[in-house]
Each structure stands twice: as structure tokens, then as C-alpha cells.
C-alpha positions in Angstrom: 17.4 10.2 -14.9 17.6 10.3 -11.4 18.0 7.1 -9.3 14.9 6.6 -6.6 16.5 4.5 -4.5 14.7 1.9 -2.7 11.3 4.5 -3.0 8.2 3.7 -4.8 7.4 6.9 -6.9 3.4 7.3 -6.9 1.2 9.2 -9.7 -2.6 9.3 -10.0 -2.1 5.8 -12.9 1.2 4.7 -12.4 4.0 3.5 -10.0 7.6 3.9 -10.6 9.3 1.0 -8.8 12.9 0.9 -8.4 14.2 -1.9 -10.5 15.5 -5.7 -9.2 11.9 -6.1 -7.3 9.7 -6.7 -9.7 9.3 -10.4 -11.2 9.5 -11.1 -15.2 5.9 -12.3 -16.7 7.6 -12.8 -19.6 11.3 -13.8 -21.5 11.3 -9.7 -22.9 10.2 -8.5 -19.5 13.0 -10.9 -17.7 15.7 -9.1 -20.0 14.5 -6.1 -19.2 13.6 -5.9 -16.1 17.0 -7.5 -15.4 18.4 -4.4 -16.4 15.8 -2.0 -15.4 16.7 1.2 -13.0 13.5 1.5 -12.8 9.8 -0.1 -14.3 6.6 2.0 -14.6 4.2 -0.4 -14.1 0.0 0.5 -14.2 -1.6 0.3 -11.3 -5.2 -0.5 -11.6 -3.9 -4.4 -13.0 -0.1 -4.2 -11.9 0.8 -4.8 -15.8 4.8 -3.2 -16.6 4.4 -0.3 -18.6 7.8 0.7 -19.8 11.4 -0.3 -18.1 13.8 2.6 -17.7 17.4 1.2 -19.1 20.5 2.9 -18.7 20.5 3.7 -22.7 16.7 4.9 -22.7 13.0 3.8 -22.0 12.1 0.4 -23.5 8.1 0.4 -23.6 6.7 -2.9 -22.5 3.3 -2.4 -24.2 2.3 -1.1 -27.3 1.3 3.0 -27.7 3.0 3.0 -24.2 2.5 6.8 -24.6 -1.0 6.7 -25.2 -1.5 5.2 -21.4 -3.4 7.6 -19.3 -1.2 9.1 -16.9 2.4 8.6 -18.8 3.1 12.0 -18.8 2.7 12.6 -15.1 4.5 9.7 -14.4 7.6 10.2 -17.5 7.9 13.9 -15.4 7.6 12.7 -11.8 10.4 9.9 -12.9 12.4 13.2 -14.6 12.1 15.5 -11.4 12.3 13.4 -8.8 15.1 14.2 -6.1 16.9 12.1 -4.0 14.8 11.2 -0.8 18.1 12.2 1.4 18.5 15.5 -0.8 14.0 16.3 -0.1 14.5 15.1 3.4 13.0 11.3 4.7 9.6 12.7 5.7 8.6 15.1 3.2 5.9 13.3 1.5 3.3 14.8 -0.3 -0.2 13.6 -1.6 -2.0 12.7 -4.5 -5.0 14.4 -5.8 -8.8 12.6 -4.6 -8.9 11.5 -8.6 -11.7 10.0 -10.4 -12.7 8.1 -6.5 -16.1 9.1 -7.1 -16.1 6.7 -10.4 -14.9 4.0 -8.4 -17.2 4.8 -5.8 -20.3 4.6 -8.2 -18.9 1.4 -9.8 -20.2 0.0 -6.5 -23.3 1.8 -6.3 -21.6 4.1 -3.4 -21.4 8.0 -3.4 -19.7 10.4 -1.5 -22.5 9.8 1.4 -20.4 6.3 2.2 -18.1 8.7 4.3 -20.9 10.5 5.7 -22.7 7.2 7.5 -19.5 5.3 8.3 -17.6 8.4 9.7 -14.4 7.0 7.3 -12.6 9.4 6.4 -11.1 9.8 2.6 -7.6 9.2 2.1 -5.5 10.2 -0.1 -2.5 8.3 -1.4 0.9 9.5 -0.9 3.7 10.3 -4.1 6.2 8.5 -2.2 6.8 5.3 -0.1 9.6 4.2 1.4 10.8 0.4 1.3 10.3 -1.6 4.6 11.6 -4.5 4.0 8.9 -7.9 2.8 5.8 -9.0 4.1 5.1 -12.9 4.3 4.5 -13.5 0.7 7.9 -12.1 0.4 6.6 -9.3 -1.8 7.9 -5.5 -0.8 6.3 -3.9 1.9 5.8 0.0 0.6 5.2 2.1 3.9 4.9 5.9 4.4 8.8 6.8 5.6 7.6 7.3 9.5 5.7 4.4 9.6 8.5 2.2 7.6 10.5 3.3 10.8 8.2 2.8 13.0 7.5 -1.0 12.3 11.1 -2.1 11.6 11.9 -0.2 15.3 8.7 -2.3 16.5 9.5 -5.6 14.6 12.8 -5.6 16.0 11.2 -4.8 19.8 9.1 -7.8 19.2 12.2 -9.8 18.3 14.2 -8.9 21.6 11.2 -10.1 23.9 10.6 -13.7 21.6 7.9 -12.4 20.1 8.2 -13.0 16.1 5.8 -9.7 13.9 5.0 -10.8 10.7 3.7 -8.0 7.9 0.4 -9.0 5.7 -0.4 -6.0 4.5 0.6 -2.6 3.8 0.0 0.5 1.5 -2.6 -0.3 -1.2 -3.7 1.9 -4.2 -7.5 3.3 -4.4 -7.4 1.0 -7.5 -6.0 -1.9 -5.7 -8.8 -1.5 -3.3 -11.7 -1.4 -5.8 -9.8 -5.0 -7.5 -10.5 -6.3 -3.9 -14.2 -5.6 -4.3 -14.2 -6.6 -7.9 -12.3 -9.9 -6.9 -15.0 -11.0 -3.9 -18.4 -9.9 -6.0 -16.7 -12.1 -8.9 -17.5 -14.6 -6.1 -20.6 -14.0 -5.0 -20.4 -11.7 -2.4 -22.3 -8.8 -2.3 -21.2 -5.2 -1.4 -22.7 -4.8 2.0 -20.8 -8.2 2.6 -17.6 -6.7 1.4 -18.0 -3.5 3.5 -18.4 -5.6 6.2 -14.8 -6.2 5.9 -13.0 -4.0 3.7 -13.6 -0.1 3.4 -14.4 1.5 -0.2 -11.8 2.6 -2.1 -10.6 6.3 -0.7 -11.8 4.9 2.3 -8.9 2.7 3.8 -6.4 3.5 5.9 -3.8 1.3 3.8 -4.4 3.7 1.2 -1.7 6.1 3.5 1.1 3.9 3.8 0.4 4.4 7.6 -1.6 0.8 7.8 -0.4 -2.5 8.4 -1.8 -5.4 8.9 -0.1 -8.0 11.0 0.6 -11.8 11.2 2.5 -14.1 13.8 3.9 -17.2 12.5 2.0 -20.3 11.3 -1.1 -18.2 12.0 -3.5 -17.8 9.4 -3.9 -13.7 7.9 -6.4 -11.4 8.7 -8.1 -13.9 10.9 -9.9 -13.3 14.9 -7.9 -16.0 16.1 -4.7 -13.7 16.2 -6.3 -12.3 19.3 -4.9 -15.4 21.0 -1.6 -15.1 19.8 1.2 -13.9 22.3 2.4 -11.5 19.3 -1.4 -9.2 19.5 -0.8 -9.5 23.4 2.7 -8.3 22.8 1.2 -5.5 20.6 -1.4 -4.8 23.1 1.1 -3.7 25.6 4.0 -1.9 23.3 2.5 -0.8 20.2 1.6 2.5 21.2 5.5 2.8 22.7 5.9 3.1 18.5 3.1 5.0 17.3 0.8 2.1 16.6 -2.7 1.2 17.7 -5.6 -0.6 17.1 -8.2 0.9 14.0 -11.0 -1.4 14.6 -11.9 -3.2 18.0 -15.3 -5.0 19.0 -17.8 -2.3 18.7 -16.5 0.3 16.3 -18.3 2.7 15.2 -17.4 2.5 11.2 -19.7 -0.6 11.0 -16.1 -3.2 10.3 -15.8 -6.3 11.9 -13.1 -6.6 14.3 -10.1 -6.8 13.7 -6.9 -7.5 15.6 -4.7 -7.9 12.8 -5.3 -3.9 11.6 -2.7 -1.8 13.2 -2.5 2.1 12.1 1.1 4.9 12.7 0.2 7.4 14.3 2.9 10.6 13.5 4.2 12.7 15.9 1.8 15.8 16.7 -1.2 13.9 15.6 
């Protein structure tokens, strides 16, 4: 098998992730992630899958085969080129899949898009790796807008003003955990959508969002809005494709927020 480099490899159920970046849940996982090129790990609860070792595929679960969405992934993880070989930017999509079941989970239908004016989104088959966030987890970007925020970060960097990422690509089935996670709590889904689009409906769901911290700050919080890092961004973002998704007033019906910052690519 080919190596993917530093790229997460995305299918409709399961991410390839190049190996040395994932941490062990277990003494079996440790050994073989240690070893791993790379780990197919499920993506609507993150559990590891399979670890591909230079003498063969060690499944990690039991009827690893029986997994929906093995094959695609076993063939995309077979097929794949290297990125330099397909070109940086050549990035396709995924297929809209079974979004309307996660949509009706919520009590939502296709009409969400309609009143909000939130556009679907698909997810794209590759990401590039743009270096951590805060949590010191990998930040998985689209390969323009991994450019586009290291060339921004290090901007920020020559004029004393320290970027920090939160946030960036997320999974239709990360999105729906979010929901599941916060009505688990009480909220209801009005409250949620308040804050956080439906799944198919985010803009982290390119690889193209990001939202953004300054140091000692708390995340995705107004008060960034007094930080010298969102005036910094307020007056040399757009010099890197960036802007703004959702100020005071917008008309999706989200709060504000000055932490959500969205690549634009060339010609768009």
C-alpha cells in the first residue's frame, strides 16, 4: 500500500489517518498503532478499526469486515496516489450520504436549508495536515485553506499577535455527536441550532472553517471580540482568503460569532 503522507484519507464511514497521530486506548492498540502506516478508524464514535502494518492489516475489532463502509475504505487506502503525484489541490467530495437520517434523528428535514439559507456541504476525500490546534490534536484542513492559515498564523506572529486553532474540519457524524452530546444535557434542538448548524449544514464540514482562539482566552466565546488577535483578523484576514461567517445580525438565525473564520478559494 501506498503511503498517504501526512493526509487524512476520507470515505462516507471511515478515515484513514496516517499512522504516529493517533493515541493507544489500549496495550494491543499501543503495539499497534506504534507500528501502524496507517489506522482506519470509524467515524461516527472515533473507535480504531483496523491498523495497516508493514506485514498486513491487523483488525482492531472483531468482523472488522463486516463494518459498513470497509470496502470503500480497504479500496480508497489501495488506490490512493500520492498527494504531490494528484497535485496539492485536487480534492474531491463525498457523496450527501444517509444526511437525511441524521437530519430526521433531530426532527429536521431537508426544509432546515430552506429557512436558514445554509447551504449543504459536502465533506471532502482528502485533508491535508495543518499542524495542531490548542488541545494539541491534528488540525485536518482542506489543502488551500491548510496554506492559507499557516501563511496567516505566521502573519499574525510577525506583528505580536499570537492565532490559536479550536476548531477545524468536522465529519457530518461528528456534528450530529455535538447535538447528541448537548440534548444528553438538557438542551433542546432549537437551543442547539442556535449555536451549531445541523449536520450537512456546517461549514467545518469542508475543511475550509476554522475557528480561532488567542491565548489564555476562553474558545468559542464573544469575548474574543476584545482580543487584539480578532482586531488583528479584522484588518488582515481577507489579505489570506479568510472572513467572518457569522456577524451580529446574520441572516442564518446563529448567534455571533467572532471566533468562526471561513477560506475563501481563489475564483470564488
Amino acid at each position: 500500500m501506498r503511503s498517504t503522507g501526512h493526509w487524512l484519507i476520507n470515505t462516507a464511514d471511515i478515515e484513514i489517518w496516517p499512522g504516529g497521530l493517533l493515541r493507544a486506548r489500549a496495550n494491543r492498540d499501543a503495539r499497534a498503532l506504534a507500528r501502524a502506516r496507517h489506522v482506519l478508524r470509524r467515524k461516527r464514535d472515533g473507535r480504531y478499526l483496523a491498523a495497516d502494518l508493514p506485514e498486513g492489516l491487523l483488525p482492531l475489532v472483531q468482523r472488522l469486515m463486516r463494518e459498513p463502509g470497509v470496502d470503500e475504505a480497504l479500496d480508497a487506502l489501495e488506490s490512493v496516489a500520492e498527494p504531490c503525484r494528484m497535485g496539492l489541490d485536487v480534492v474531491g467530495e463525498l457523496p450527501l450520504a444517509q444526511l437525511l437520517e441524521r437530519l430526521e434523528s433531530l426532527g429536521l428535514d431537508e426544509g432546515y436549508g430552506e429557512r436558514t439559507g445554509l447551504p449543504l456541504v459536502a465533506e471532502p476525500d482528502r485533508l491535508a495536515l495543518a499542524g495542531f490546534d490548542r488541545y494539541r490534536r491534528p488540525l485536518w484542513l482542506h489543502p488551500q485553506a491548510a496554506r492559507a492559515w499557516n501563511a496567516m498564523r505566521e502573519g499574525a506572529y510577525r506583528d505580536g499577535i499570537v492565532l490559536e486553532a479550536i476548531s477545524g474540519y468536522r465529519s457530518h457524524d461528528y456534528q450530529l455527536g455535538i447535538f447528541e452530546r448537548k440534548l444528553a444535557r438538557g438542551l433542546t434542538v432549537d437551543d442547539i441550532l442556535a449555536v451549531n448548524a445541523a449536520p450537512g449544514y456546517s461549514e467545518h464540514h469542508s475543511g475550509r472553517a476554522l475557528d480561532i482562539g488567542a491565548p489564555d482566552e476562553p474558545p468559542a466565546e464573544e469575548s474574543f471580540e476584545d482580543t487584539a488577535a480578532f482586531g488583528w483578523l479584522g484588518a488582515k484576514a481577507g489579505d489570506y482568503g479568510f472572513a467572518m461567517s457569522y456577524p451580529r445580525g446574520n441572516p442564518h438565525g446563529i448567534v455571533y460569532e467572532p471566533w468562526h473564520w471561513y477560506c475563501r478559494l481563489p475564483g470564488e
